[in-house]
C-alpha positions in Angstrom: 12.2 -31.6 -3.9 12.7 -31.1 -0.1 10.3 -32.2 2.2 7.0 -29.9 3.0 4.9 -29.0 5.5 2.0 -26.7 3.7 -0.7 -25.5 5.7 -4.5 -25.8 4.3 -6.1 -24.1 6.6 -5.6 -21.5 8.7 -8.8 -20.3 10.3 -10.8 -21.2 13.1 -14.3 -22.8 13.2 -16.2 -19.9 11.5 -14.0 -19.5 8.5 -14.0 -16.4 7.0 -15.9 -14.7 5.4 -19.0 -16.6 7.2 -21.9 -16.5 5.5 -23.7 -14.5 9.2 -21.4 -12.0 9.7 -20.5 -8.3 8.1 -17.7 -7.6 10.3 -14.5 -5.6 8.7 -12.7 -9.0 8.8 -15.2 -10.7 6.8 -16.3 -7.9 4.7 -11.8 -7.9 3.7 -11.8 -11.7 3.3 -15.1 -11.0 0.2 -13.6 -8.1 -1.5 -9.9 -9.7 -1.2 -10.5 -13.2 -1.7 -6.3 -13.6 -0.7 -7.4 -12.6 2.6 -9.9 -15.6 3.4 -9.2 -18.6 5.8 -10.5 -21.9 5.4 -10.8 -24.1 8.4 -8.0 -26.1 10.0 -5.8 -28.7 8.2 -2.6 -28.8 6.9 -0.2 -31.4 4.6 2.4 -32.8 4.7 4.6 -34.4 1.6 7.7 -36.2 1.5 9.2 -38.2 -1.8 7.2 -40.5 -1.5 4.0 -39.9 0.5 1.3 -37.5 1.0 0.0 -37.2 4.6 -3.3 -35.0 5.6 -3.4 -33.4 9.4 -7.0 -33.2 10.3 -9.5 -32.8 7.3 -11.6 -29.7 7.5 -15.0 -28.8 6.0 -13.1 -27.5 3.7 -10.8 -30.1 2.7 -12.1 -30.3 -1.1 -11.5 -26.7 -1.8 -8.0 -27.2 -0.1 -7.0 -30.0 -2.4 -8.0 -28.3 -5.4 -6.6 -25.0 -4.4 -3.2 -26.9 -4.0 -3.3 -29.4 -6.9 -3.1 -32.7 -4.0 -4.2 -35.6 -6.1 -3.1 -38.2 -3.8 -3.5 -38.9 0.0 -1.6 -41.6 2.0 -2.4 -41.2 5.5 -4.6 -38.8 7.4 -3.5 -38.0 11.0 -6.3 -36.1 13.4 -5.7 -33.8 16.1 -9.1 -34.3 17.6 -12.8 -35.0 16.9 -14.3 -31.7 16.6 -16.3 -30.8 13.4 -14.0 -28.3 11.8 -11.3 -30.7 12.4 -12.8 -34.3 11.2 -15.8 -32.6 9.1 -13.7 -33.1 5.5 -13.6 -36.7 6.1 -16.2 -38.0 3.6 -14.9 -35.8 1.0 -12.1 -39.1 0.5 -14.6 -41.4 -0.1 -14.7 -41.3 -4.2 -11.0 -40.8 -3.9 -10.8 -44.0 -2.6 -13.2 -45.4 -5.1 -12.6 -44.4 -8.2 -8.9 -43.7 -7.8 -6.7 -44.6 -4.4 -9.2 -48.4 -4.5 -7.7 -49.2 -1.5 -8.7 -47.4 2.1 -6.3 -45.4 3.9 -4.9 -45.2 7.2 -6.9 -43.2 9.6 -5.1 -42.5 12.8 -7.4 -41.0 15.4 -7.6 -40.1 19.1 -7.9 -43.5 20.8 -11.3 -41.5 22.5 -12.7 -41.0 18.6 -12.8 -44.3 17.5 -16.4 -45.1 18.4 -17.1 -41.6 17.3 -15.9 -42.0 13.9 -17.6 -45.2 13.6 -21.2 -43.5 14.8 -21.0 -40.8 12.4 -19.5 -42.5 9.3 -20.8 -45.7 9.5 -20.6 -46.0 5.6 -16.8 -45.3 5.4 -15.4 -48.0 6.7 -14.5 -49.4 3.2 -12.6 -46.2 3.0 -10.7 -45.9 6.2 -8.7 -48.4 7.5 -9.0 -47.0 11.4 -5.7 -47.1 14.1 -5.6 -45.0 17.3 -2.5 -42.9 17.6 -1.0 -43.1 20.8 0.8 -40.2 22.2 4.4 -40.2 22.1 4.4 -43.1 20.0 6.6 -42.0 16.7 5.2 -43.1 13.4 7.7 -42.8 10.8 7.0 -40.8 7.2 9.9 -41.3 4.5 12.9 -39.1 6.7 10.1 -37.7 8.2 9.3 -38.4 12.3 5.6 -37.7 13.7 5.1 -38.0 16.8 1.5 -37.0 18.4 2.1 -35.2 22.1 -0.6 -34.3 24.4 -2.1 -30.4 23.8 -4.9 -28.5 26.3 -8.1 -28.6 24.5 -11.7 -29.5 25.5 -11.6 -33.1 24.2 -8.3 -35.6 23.8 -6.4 -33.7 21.7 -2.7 -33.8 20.2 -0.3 -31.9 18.2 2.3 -33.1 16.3 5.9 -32.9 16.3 7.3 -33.1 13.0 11.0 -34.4 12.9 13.6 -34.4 9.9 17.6 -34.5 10.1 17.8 -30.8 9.9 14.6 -29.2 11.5 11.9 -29.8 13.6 8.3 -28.3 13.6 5.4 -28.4 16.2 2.1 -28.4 15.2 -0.4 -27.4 17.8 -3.8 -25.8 15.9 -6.0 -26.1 19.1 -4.4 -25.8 22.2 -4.4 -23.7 25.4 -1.0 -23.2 26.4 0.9 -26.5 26.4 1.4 -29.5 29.6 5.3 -29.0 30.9 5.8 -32.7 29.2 4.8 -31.5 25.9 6.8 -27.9 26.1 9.7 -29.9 27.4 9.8 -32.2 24.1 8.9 -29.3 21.7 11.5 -26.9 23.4 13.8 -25.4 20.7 11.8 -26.0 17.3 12.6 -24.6 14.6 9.0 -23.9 13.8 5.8 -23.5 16.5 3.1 -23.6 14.5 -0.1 -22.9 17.3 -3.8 -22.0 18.1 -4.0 -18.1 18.0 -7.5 -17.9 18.1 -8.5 -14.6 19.5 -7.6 -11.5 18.5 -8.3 -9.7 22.2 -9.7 -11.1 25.0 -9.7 -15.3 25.2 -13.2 -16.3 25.4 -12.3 -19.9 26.2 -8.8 -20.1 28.1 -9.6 -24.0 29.1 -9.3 -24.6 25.1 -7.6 -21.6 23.0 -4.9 -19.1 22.9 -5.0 -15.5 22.2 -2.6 -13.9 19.8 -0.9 -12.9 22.7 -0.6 -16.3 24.5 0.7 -17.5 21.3 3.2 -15.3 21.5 4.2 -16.0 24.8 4.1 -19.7 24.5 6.8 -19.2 21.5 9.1 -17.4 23.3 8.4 -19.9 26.4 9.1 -22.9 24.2 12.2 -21.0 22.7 10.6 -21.5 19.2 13.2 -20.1 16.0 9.8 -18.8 14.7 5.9 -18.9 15.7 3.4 -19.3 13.7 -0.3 -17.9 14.5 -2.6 -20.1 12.7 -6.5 -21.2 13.9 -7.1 -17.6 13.4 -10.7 -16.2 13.9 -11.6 -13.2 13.0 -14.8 -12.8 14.0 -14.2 -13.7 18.2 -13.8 -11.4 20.5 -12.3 -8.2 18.4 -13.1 -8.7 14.7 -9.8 -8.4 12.9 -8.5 -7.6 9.0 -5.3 -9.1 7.5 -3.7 -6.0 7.7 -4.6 -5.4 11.6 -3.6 -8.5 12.4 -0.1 -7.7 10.6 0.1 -4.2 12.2 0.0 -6.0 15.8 2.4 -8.7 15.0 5.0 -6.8 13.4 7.0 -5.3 16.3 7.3 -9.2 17.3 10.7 -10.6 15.8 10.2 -14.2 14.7 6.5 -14.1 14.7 3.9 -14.8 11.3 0.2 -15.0 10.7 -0.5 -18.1 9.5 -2.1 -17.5 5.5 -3.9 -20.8 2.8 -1.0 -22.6 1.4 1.7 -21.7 3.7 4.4 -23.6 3.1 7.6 -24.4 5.1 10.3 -26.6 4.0 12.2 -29.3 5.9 
């Protein structure tokens, strides 16, 4: 089986439906359950390892969803909630089955973080900052984290095989030149498209269209809008969101167990 990138998540903080809101994006995502996005976090799985990026709120549903029974590593973009929330959700994994704790990697900045809020998992993480540009090595897989825009110290990750490379970038605000240098030509941009309309926080997020943009910038083979929020700005359905993409050649919405082969 080829190696696989498979994303988890692919909404933004809110999630939809949110249990607030009775906008027409939310009110889709209920009646059309196939239309719902969990938040943030994607997998990775190579012949002989599993790898989590980031581990939303929703991490438990995710894994059950996609039949993951095993995880090897766990790689963070960033400590913000609907990035790290899922965290605990390893603990009886670890337990009852893994019995050994697995490798954290975090933002050099989240370390005391991590160790303030989950001061009982330490038995279940064994906790390394990830230094950017640094390339940790995953079966024929290459991960290297690079420096994104986002409120906090952030990174996305580049994602090498023999044949393709992917970018990984689910909260960012445009890219630094040294980052859109090294991610120039991917086969895959895989980016924060948060807003649907106008960009309520251009110091953290994209818009659909700035995701856009940045693709074409980068000279991506295909973009990817995923961090999606429907509620923001200009609530948006599946199908709106399709209708505004579609004249755009080599650009997809993000969906809950997209999966792209390496």
């Amino acid at each position: 089986m080829p190696d696989a990138f498979k994303i988890l998540g692919s909404g933004a903080g809110p999630g939809a439906p949110s249990f607030f809101c009775d906008c027409k994006g939310c009110r889709e995502a209920l009646a059309a359950p196939t239309c719902s996005r969990t938040r943030s976090s994607a997998f990775i799985a190579t012949e002989n390892s599993r790898i989590l990026l980031d581990t939303s709120p929703d991490l438990r549903s995710q894994l059950i969803r996609e039949r993951i029974a095993d995880v090897d590593q766990v790689f963070l973009t960033h400590w913000h909630y609907d990035h790290f929330g899922g965290l605990g959700e390893l603990e009886y994994y670890v337990k009852l089955h893994r019995r050994q704790p697995i490798p954290l990697y975090l933002p050099p900045s989240a370390v005391k973080r991590f160790s303030s809020a989950f001061p009982e998992l330490h038995e279940v993480f064994d906790v390394t900052p990830w230094e950017f540009g640094q390339t940790y090595p995953l079966d024929t897989l290459r991960l290297t984290p690079l420096p994104a825009r986002h409120s906090v110290e952030t990174a996305g990750f580049l994602l090498q095989s023999d044949r393709k490379r992917l970018a990984y970038f689910p909260d960012t605000a445009g890219l630094p030149p040294e980052t859109a240098e090294r991610v120039a030509g991917v086969d895959w941009l895989i980016c924060d498209a948060t807003f649907h309309g106008d960009n309520w926080f251009p110091q953290s997020h994209m818009s659909v269209r700035e995701a856009i943009d940045l693709g074409r910038a980068v000279q991506a083979q295909t973009t990817v809008l995923t961090h999606l929020s429907i509620h923001y700005s200009q609530p948006v359905t599946a199908r709106d969101l399709q209708d505004a993409i579609a004249p755009r050649q080599g650009v997809l919405a993000a969906y809950d167990g997209m999966t792209v082969f390496l």
